[in-house]
Structures are given as structure tokens and as C-alpha cells.
C-alpha positions, 0 to 999 in steps of 0.5 A: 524241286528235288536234287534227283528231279533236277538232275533228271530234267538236265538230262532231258533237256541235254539229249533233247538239244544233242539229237537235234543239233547232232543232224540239222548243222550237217544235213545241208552239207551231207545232201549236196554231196548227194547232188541235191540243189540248194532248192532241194535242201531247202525243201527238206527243211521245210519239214521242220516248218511244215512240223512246227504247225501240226504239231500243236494239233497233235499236242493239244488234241492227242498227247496233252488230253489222253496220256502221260508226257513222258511216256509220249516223249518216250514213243515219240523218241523211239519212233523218231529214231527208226525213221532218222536211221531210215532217211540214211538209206535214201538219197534222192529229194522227194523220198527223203522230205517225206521220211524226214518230214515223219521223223520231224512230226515225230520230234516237235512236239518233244519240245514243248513236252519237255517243256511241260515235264520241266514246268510241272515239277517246278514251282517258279519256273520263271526261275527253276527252267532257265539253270535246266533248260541250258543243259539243251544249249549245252547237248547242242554244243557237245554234239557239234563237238561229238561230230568232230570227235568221232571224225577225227578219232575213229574215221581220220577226216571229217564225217560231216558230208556222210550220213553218220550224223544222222546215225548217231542222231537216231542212236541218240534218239533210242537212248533219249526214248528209253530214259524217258520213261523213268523220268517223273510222271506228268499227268496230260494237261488238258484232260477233259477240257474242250479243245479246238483247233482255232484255240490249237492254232492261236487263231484266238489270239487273231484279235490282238492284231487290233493293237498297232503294236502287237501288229508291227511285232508279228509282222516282223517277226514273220518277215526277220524269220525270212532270214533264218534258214539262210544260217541254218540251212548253208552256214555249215557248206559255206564254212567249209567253202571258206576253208573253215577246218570242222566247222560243225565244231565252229558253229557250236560258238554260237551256241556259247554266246547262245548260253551266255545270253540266257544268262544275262537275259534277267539283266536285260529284262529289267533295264531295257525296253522291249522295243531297244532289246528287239532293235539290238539283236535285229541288227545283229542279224544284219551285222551277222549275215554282212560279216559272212559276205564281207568275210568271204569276200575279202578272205577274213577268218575273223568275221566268220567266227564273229559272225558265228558268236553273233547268234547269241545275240540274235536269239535275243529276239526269240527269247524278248518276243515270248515274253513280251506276247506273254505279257502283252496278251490278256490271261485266256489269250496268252496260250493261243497268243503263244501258239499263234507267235510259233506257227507265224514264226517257226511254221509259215517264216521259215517255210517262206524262207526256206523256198526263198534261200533256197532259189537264192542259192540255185541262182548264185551257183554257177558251175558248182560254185557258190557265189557266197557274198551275193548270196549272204547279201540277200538276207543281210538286206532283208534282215536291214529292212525288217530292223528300219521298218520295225524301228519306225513302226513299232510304239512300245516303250514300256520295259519289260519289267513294268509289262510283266508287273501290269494289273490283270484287271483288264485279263479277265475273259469278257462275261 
């Protein structure tokens, strides 16, 4: 891969990450002020989950068999940004979902596109992605910081209960489109090839669920994905409850830890063992949500940003979940073992603990007023009780080096 090419995909991967992380942060924040109930964010947010499981429909059937990826990246940006700038005109809950739910079909499936344009100019990805795909983590960082710069330096006092995040989000997008078309071209994957939408869905991958193993890992994958949108979705509102100057800036400290950790994650693959790698970042999100409870509980800043920099660490789980489904399923099942893993975990989790948090949030707000210790201590104990049953349950000892060195003997496709 060329200096140009690698240059040219860390731009990709910085304005994919900067659009995405320039709204999501600041959109729970934004709709309250709106009036909308802690039940009608979490609606709109089911827009990203209801997204992750079409769009592999879309990737497979459409984009991946007929066109070139960067020329889909490039529409879909385009099209993405007149209904991101769309959704700033609307203020109340169903019309918003459905523009917002538009907009997310539009961007899911430039995930995985920018994925594929990296994968097909590299020659050892398991190498080449992690420098390039970094570069995400870093547009999401700059974009919390963008959102307070602006505030500051144009507006004189946070933007982060206003719409104008989500102006720049489809100002991004415009740009993201536009310089998507210059990027190298890649031809669609599966041009020619059957496809199926029990293939799309990894439905195929169903009968891994046999290995008791692989059962209990995406059991509790699911149930842990319960957890997230509690941090996605009111992490930002509850940090300026608790006093948190631009906290939109302070949540970026996740992505820091988020960054370290991808470089250290080589390190871990090779000395520890699927299961301790899991079991560790399980319990720092238990340790994360505690410390937001016990932080505003006892009015204790530190546990707050502490709790922040324990994302990195979290994100273990997604990062040592891929790999060991990669390596734990026979070579023609790995791409619907894949596909299978995001619609269970980004699709069907976070859709159940989008509706779960956000009933949680109604039912400890009184008068206006969130009671965030309560609320923090219900994904604390979810995400506690998914660690003890995980641990319990789960028999794969193997590291994950020695799961990736296996024969292939038993991989094949049966005859």
C-alpha cells in the first residue's frame, strides 16, 4: 500500500468517525430541552439499531454485488446530510425517529464500506487497518472537541442543548461525500455471486450455537449490550446535571483510552485468554456505571472522568468478541458468524436496551429531576450479573493466539 493510499484512507476513517461522533454524544442533551421524555430519545436511538440490521441487507443485496464502494460511500454521505440538516427543523418524537431513522440507513452501511475500501488496498490487514482505522477514534475525538470549540469561540457558551451539532454533522457529511469519490476504487465484492438473506443475517451461523461455548459468548453479548445505550444515550445530560463544564469535550477521554487500547490489543491477544480478556472489560463496565452512581451520589468529580476513561477498556469486549467469532467459526461460516454477532449485538441488544433505559430514565425522573444514582445502578447491576453468569458458564481457556494458529482441516465446507 502507497504512502498516497494510506494517507487517503486515514482521511476516510477520520471524517467517517468525526460525522458520527460530532451528533450522537449531544443528541440526547439537544431533545430534552426539546421536551422529549427520557422513553423518546431512547426511541430515536433505536434508529441506530433498527439500522444495524437492515443494513446488511442492503450491503449484500445492493452495494456489494452492483456498484463500486466508494462511489455508494460517496451517495450515501450525500444523502445522509440533507436528512441530518432535515432532522434540525423537527422537534417532535415520531417525525424525528423516521428522519433520523433515514439518515442512519443511510449511514451503517459506510461502516462496513469503509472497512471494505481499507481491507482491499492492503495486503495484511491484520497489520495495515489498526494504524488507518485509529484515525476514526481520532475524528471522534476532535469532533467532541470541535463541538466545544465552536461553542466557545463563535457562540460564547455551549452548543450542546442546540441543533448546531447536527449542522456540522451534515456539513461533515457533504464534505465526507464529496472526497469519497477520489478515494481508490473498489470494485463490489460479490458481483455475480448468490446471495441470500439468511446468509446476509448470519442465520447460517445458527448452528454454531450447538458449541456450549460460542452459545454463553453470544448470550452474553446480547444481554451486556443491554448496558450501552445507558452510556451512550444520557451520559452526556447526566454530566452536565453533575456540573461537568462541556462535557461533550470530557466524554472524548473515552475515546483516548479507546485509542490506547487498540494499541495494546496485539499485546493482550497474545498473552491472555479469550475468556480473562472478556471477564476484565465486563467488569469495567460494571466498575464504569458504579462509579457514575457513587460519583453523583457523593459529589466526586474524579469518579466521573474515571468512569469515562474506562471506556477504553470496555471496548475490549467488542474488539476480543470479533476475533474470537473469527477464529472460532469454520472458514464459510465466519462471514455469517460476523454478521450474526452485529445483528444480535448492535441490532436486537441495543434495540432492547434502548426501550429498557429508556423506561428506567421516566421512572426515576420526578419533577424534571433525574435521579441518577438509581438510574446508574440499573446497568451497573445488569452488567454484574451478565460478568458472574459469563464467568460461570463460559469454557474457552484457549488464548487467542493459539485459536487463530488452529488447522483449518475441520474449516472446510462439508462435501
Amino acid at each position: 500500500m502507497s504512502t498516497t493510499t494510506r494517507i487517503q484512507l486515514c482521511v476516510m476513517m477520520f471524517l467517517q468517525y468525526f460525522i458520527w461522533g460530532a451528533w450522537v454524544v449531544t443528541l440526547p442533551t439537544y431533545l430534552l430541552t426539546q421536551g422529549f421524555s427520557g422513553s423518546d430519545v431512547s426511541f430515536v436511538y433505536t434508529t441506530t439499531a433498527w439500522a444495524a440490521i437492515i443494513s446488511p441487507l442492503f450491503m449484500g443485496m445492493v452495494a456489494d454485488r452492483f456498484f463500486e464502494a466508494q462511489r455508494v460511500l460517496g451517495a450515501l454521505h450525500l444523502v445522509g446530510a440533507a436528512f441530518m440538516y432535515w432532522a434540525t427543523f423537527i422537534t417532535s418524537p415520531v417525525p424525528f425517529f423516521f428522519v433520523l431513522l433515514t439518515y442512519m440507513l443511510c449511514y451503517m452501511p459506510t461502516v462496513a464500506l469503509t472497512n471494505s475500501i481499507s481491507f482491499s488496498q492492503m495486503e495484511t490487514p491484520e497489520k495495515d487497518f489498526p494504524p488507518v482505522r485509529v484515525y476514526g477514534t481520532i475524528g471522534w475525538i476532535v469532533a467532541g472537541w470541535a463541538i466545544v470549540a465552536v461553542g466557545a469561540a463563535i457562540y460564547g457558551e455551549t452548543i450542546e442543548p442546540t441543533p448546531i451539532p447536527l449542522h456540522i454533522a451534515a456539513l461533515c457529511s457533504v464534505i465526507m461525500g464529496l472526497y469519497s469519490f477520489s478515494l481508490p476504487k473498489t470494485p463490489p465484492r460479490a458481483a455475480g455471486q448468490q446471495i441470500t438473506v439468511q446468509r446476509l443475517l448470519g442465520l447460517d451461523a445458527l448452528s454454531l450455537m450447538r458449541d456450549r461455548a460460542f452459545a454463553v459468548f453470544v448470550g452474553a453479548s446480547l444481554l451486556i449490550c443491554v448496558s450501552v445505550p445507558f452510556y451512550g444515550n444520557f451520559t452526556n445530560p447526566f454530566l452536565h446535571d453533575a456540573g461537568i463544564r462541556n462535557p461533550a469535550g470530557m466524554m472524548t477521554l473515552g475515546q483516548v483510552s479507546e485509542a490506547v487500547v487498540l494499541f495494546l490489543m496485539p499485546y493482550f491477544f497474545v498473552r491472555f485468554n479469550v475468556k480473562a480478556l472478556m471477564v476484565v472489560s465486563m467488569l469495567f463496565w460494571v466498575g464504569r456505571y458504579a462509579l457514575f452512581s457513587l460519583g453523583y451520589e457523593f459529589n466526586t468529580p474524579w469518579m466521573l472522568y474515571l468512569g469515562v476513561l474506562f471506556h477504553g477498556v470496555c471496548f475490549v469486549l467488542f474488539i476480543t468478541g470479533q476475533i474470537y467469532v473469527d477464529n472460532k467459526a469454520p472458514a464459510h461460516l465466519r462471514s455469517s458468524a460476523q454478521g450474526l454477532i452485529a445483528v444480535v449485538t448492535y441490532g436486537v441488544g441495543r434495540a432492547i436496551g434502548l426501550f429498557v433505559a429508556g423506561a428506567v430514565v421516566d421512572t426515576h425522573t420526578v419533577d424534571g429531576v433525574f435521579q441518577w444514582p438509581a438510574i446508574w445502578a440499573v446497568p451497573t447491576a445488569v452488567a454484574f450479573i451478565v460478568t458472574v453468569a459469563f464467568t460461570v458458564l463460559f469454557r474457552e481457556n484457549s488464548t487467542t493466539a493459539a485459536v487463530a494458529a488452529k488447522d483449518d482441516e475441520d474449516s472446510a465446507p462439508p462435501p
